[in-house]
N, C-alpha and C positions, 0 to 999 in steps of 0.2 A: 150075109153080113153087110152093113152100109159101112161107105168109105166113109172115114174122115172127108170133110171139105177142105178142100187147097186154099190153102190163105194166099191172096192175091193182093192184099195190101195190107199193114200192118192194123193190128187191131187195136192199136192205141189213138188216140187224137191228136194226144200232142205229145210229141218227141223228145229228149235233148240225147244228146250221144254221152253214151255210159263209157266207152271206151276206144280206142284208138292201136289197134295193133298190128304188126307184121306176120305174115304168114311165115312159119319157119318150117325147114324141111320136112323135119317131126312128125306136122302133123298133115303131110300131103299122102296118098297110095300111090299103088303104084300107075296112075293112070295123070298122074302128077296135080292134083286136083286135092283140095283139100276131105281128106276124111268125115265122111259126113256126125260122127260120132263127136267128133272136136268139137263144133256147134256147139253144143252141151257145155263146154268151157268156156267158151267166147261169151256166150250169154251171161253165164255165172260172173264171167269177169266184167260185165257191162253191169249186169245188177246191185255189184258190190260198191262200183263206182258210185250208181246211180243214188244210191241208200247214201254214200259217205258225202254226194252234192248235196243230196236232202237235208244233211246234218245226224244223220243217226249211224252208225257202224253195226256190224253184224257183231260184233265184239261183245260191243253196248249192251245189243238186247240180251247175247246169251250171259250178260254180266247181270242182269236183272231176271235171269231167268227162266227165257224164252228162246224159241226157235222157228225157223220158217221152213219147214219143209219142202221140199218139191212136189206135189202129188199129180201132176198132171206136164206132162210138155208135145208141144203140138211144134214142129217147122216144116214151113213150106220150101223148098230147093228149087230155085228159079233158073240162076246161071251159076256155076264153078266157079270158089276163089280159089285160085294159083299160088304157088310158092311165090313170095316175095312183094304177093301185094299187100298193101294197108287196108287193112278194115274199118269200119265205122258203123261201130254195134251203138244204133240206139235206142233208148227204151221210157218208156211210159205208162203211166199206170191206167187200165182199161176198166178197171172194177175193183172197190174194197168194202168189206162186208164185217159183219162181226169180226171171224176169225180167219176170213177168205182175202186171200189179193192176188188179181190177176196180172200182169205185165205182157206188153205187147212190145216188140223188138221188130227192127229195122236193120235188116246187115249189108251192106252196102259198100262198093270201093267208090270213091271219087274223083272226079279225072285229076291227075296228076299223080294219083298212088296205084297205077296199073301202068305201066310203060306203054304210052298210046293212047291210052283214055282219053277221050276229051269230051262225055256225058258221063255222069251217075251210070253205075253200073249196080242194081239189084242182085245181091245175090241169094237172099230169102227171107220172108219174114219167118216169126214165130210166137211164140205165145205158152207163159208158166203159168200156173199156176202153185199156189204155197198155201197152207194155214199155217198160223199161229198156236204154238203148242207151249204149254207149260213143261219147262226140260223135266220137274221135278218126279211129275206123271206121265208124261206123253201125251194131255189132253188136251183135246182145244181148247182155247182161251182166246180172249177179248185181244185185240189189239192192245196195247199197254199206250199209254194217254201218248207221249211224246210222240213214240212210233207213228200211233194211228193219226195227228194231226197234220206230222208231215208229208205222210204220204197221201192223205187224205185231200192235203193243199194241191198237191200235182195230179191228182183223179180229175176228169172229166165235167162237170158243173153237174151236181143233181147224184152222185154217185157217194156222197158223205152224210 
């Protein structure tokens, strides 16, 4: 069976930071190191961000409708975040298609949010993907006009 390929840089072009968060106890093992399962949250929390800078809310679409599933998630683990440092999950859209949208993420501390820091500190990219489903049926569906323009604006040039 082939490996997945290790994402060594984030798969989006252009960036902005979806979210800004501290590592709490919670979600470290016991090797004091963040849980690699948590990711999975940190992301969702940058995506939701990243949707409400857009101007659309997850709210909105399922208020119209719709939903964005997760069908696919890819991270690469580069370096360990620690209890108590700041994160800085950011994300971008790498591809959006009929019913398909990719997001590429950037998780990162920055010196000053790691006691000692003083470069960027990588600590993995990653990569979702979601369609676009009708809640009514479960079926795929078109991007709904608002949705797909916004995100559409921050996709890559040539990807709309």
């Amino acid at each position: 069976m082939a490996r997945t390929p290790r994402l060594t840089r984030s798969p989006a072009r252009e960036l902005r930071l979806g979210v800004k968060l501290r590592v709490i106890y919670a979600d470290t093992d016991q090797m004091g190191v963040v849980y690699h399962g948590t990711y999975a949250r940190y992301l969702e929390a940058a995506r939701v961000e990243f949707m409400r800078d857009a101007g659309q809310t997850y709210a909105n679409v399922e208020a119209a409708g719709y939903a964005l599933p997760l069908t696919d998630l890819q991270i690469s683990y580069l370096s360990p975040a620690r209890y108590d440092d700041i994160l800085s999950v950011m994300v971008g859209v790498v591809e959006i298609g009929y019913a398909r949208l990719i997001l590429g993420y950037h998780v990162l501390v920055a010196p000053g949010d790691r006691k000692g820091l003083e470069q960027p500190l990588t600590i993995g990219f990653a990569e979702t993907c979601h369609c676009c489903i009708a809640r009514a049926d479960g079926r795929p569906a078109r991007f709904p006009g608002p949705l797909r323009a916004a995100l559409a604006n921050l996709a890559p040039e040539g990807d709309d």
